[in-house]
N, C-alpha and C positions, 0 to 999 in steps of 0.2 A: 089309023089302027082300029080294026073293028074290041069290040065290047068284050068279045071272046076272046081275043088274044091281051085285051087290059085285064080281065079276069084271069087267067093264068098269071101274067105274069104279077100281081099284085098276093095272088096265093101262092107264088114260090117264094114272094120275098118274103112275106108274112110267116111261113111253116121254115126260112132259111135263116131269119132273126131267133124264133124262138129253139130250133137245131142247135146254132152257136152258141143259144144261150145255155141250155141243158147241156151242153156237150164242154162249153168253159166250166160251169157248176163243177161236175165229176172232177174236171182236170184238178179243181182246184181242191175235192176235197184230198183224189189224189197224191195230189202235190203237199198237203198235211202230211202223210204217210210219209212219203220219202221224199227228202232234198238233196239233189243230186250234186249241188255247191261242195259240202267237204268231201266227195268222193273225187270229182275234177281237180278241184285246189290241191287236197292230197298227190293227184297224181304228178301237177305243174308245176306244184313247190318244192325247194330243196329240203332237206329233213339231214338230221345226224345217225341214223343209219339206213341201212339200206334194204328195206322188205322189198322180198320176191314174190309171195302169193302167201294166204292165208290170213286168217283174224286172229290176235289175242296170242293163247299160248299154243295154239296152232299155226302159228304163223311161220317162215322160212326165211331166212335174211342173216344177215352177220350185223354185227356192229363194227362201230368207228372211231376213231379215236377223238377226243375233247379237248380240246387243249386252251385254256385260260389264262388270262394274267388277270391276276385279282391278288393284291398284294405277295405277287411269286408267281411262278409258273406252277399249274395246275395243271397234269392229262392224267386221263382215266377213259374207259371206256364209257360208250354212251350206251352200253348193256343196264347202267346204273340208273336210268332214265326208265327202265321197264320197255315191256315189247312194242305198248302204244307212246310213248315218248312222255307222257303224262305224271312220271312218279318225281319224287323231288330224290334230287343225288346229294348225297352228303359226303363234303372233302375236307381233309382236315378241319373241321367242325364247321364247316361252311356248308352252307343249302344251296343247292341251284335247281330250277326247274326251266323248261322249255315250255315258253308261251310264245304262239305265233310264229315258228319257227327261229326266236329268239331267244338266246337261256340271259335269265335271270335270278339276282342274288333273291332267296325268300328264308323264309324261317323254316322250321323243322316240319309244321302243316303243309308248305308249300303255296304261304298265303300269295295274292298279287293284287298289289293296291293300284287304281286306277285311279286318275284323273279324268274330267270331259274323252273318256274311252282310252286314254291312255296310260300304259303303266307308268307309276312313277318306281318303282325297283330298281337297285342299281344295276346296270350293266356290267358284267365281267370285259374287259378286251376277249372277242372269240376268234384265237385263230387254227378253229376245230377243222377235221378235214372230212368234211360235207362228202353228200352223196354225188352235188356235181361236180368239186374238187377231186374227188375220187376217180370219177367218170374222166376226168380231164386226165389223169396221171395216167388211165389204160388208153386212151385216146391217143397221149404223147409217146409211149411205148410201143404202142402198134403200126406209129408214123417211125420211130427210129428201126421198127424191124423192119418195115416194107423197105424202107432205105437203105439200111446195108446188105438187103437181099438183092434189092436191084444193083448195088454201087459192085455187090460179090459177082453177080453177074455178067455184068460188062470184063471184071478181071478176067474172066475164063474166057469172053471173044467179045469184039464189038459186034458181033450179031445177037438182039435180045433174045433172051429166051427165061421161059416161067414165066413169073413175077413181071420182072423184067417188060413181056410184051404186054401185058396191062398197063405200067408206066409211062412207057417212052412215050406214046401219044396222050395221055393227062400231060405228062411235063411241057412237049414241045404245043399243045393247047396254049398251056400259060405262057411259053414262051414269044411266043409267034403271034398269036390272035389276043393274048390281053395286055402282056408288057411292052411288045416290041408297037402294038399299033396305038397304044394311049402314051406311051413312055417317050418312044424315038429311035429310031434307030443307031443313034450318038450314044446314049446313057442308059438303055435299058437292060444292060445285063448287068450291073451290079444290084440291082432290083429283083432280077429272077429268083434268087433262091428264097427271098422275103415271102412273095407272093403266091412260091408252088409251095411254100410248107403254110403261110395263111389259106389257101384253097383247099388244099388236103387234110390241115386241122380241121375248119370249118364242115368241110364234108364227111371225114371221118365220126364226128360228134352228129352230125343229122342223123348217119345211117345206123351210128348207134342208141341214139335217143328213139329210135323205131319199135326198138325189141321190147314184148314186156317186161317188167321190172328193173326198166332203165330209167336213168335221169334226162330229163329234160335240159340237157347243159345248156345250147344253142335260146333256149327261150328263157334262159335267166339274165334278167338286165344288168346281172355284174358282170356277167362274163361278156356280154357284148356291148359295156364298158370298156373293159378293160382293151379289148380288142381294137375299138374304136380309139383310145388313147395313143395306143401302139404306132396308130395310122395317122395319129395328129403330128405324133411324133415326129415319123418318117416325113411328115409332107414337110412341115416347115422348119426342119433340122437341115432338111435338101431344098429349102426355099432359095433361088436366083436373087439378083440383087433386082433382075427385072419384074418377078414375080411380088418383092415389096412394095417396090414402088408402083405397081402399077396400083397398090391399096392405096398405098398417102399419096399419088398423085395418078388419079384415074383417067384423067383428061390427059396426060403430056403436056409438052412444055410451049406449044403451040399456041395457047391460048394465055394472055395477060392472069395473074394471078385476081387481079382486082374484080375480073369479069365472071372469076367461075368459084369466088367463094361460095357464093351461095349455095352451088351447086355440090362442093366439099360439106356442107354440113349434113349433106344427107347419103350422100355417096361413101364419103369416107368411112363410117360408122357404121355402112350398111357392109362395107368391104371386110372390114374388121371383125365382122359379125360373121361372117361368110368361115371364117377359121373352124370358133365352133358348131353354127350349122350344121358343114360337111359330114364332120366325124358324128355327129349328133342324129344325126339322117341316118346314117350306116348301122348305128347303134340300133334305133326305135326300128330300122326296118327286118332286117336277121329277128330282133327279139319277139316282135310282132307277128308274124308272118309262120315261123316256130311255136309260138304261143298259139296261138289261132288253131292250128291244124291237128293238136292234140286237145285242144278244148272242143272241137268241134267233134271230132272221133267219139270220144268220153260222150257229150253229149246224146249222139245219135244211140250209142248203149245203153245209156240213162233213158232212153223212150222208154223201153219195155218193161223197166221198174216203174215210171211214172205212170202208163196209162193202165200199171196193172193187168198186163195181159199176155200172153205168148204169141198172141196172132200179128201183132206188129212185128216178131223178132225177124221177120224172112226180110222186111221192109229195112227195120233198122238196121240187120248188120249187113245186108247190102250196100247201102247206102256206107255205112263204116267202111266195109272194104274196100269201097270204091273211095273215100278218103284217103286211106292210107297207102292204096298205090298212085295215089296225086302226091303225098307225102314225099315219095320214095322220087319223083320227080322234083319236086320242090327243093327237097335236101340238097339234090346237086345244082338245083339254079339258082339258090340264094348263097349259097357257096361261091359261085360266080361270078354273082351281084356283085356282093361285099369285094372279092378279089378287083373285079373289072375296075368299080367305080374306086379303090385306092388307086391303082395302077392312072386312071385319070387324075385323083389329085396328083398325086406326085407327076406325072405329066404339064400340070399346068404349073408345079412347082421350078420344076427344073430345065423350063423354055428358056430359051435364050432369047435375044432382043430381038437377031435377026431370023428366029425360026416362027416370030411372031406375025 
């Protein structure tokens, strides 16, 4: 390499160090100015009511109902809370305020004692109905109308029509290509309606958590808990007697017992574990993947407040858009996910000896 071309490139790294470096400086005095953390969290986290648009007493949203056991049942609205959630509510001479999207009991101030970062306040029992509770209940209504629209449908002719011709291939999808080819062709239809109303929940909630001043149901990890239990349920409620034993006895009976304990101490325990993995898997991956793609979105918005300028916005909400129609994609593949991959456990649950 001649001298001129080591000169170059020693003068781009030199002026491309100190670029970075002035160019980190700004960001960061920047990044003092605005932190775009409770604006994402806000939008990821469930909350006790429901804001549409707006700050403060300009803001547009309804409230929700609270509902407590602290010595009695306790509901009121969480309008009591004030518009940012932050006021303390007083109920029958009881104080509660919402920390962390948590209510707890505090005094009339609305103090909150902590410990090493954690409150120590008493917890009320809260079985309030949340924004993604709430979201779940229009979720569940708009899967019983599409259902009777289609089931009113077929009454008037077995030829679909409306509704109807949107369904019949979603249904026969689930039927044909997720239950009948993981499940079997023996035992897959008592399974079908499990998993077209699992697929159709699931994707109904994606495509609603899209809209602005929607909840994020699908990336709250209780509800893809909850969801996940469902499926631990179904697998090993419909567990084969081949299906167990193939956990406490991995090997068969082929081999001496004396020759393969060894091999049971790590096998066994690993099989056993495979129970909760499954559903555990199902759970972190819907919640993750949901989470992720309205964190990312949020972010990419959050450029143009951070680097303080309007000339990123064409950049930024490009790039958003093009997110959220990967979103809109997404919605229906991990709807699928989840669906396909029960449909496989319960498959490997309910094999029989000789389909092994």
């Amino acid at each position: 390499m001649s001298l001129k071309k080591i000169y170059i490139v020693i003068t781009v790294f030199i002026f491309g160090q100190i670029f970075a470096q002035t160019l980190g400086e700004e960001l960061s005095e920047k990044e003092k100015k605005y932190n775009p953390v409770p604006f994402i969290m806000h939008h990821v986290q469930d909350s006790h009511s429901w804001h549409l648009w707006g700050e403060g007493h300009d803001s547009f949203g309804f409230s929700l109902p609270v509902i407590l056991i602290d010595n009695g049942l306790k509901v009121f609205s969480s309008e009591r809370f004030g518009h940012d959630e932050e006021g303390v509510a007083e109920v029958d001479g009881k104080y509660y305020k919402i920390h962390h999207n948590k209510i707890y009991q505090t005094n009339a101030a609305g103090d909150i004692t902590e410990h090493d970062g954690h409150p120590t306040n008493k917890m009320p029992i809260d079985l309030s109905i949340t924004k993604v509770v709430a979201q779940m209940f229009v979720a569940g209504v708009l899967l019983l109308i599409i259902g009777f629209l289609t089931a009113a449908s077929y009454r008037k002719s077995n030829i679909p029509s409306g509704l109807a011709k949107f369904m019949e291939p979603l249904i026969l999808f689930v039927r044909d290509d997720i239950a009948l080819q993981n499940i079997g062709s023996v035992k897959y239809q008592r399974y079908v309606p499990y998993l077209v109303t699992l697929f159709l929940f699931i994707w109904i909630l994606n495509i609603i958590g899209l809209f602005p001043g929607s909840a994020n149901t699908t990336g709250n990890i209780a509800f893809t808990l909850v969801l996940s239990v469902f499926t631990l349920l179904v697998v090993n409620l419909s567990g084969k007697k081949t299906y167990w034993m193939h956990m406490i006895d991995p090997l068969g009976k082929n081999m001496p017992f004396a020759g393969k304990i060894l091999v049971y101490i790590i096998l066994v325990p690993v099989e056993l574990l495979g129970i909760i993995t499954k559903p555990f898997a199902l759970m972190i991956r819907l919640f993750a993947n949901m989470t992720a793609g309205h964190i990312i979105i949020m972010s990419l918005i959050s450029l143009i407040f951070i680097l303080g300028t309007y000339a990123i916005t064409p950049v930024s909400l490009g790039l958003a858009l093009f997110i959220y129609v990967l979103e809109v994609l997404v919605a229906a593949l991990q709807a699928y996910i989840f669906t396909m991959l029960t449909a496989l456990f319960i498959g490997s649950a309910v094999e029989s000896a000789h389909d092994h």
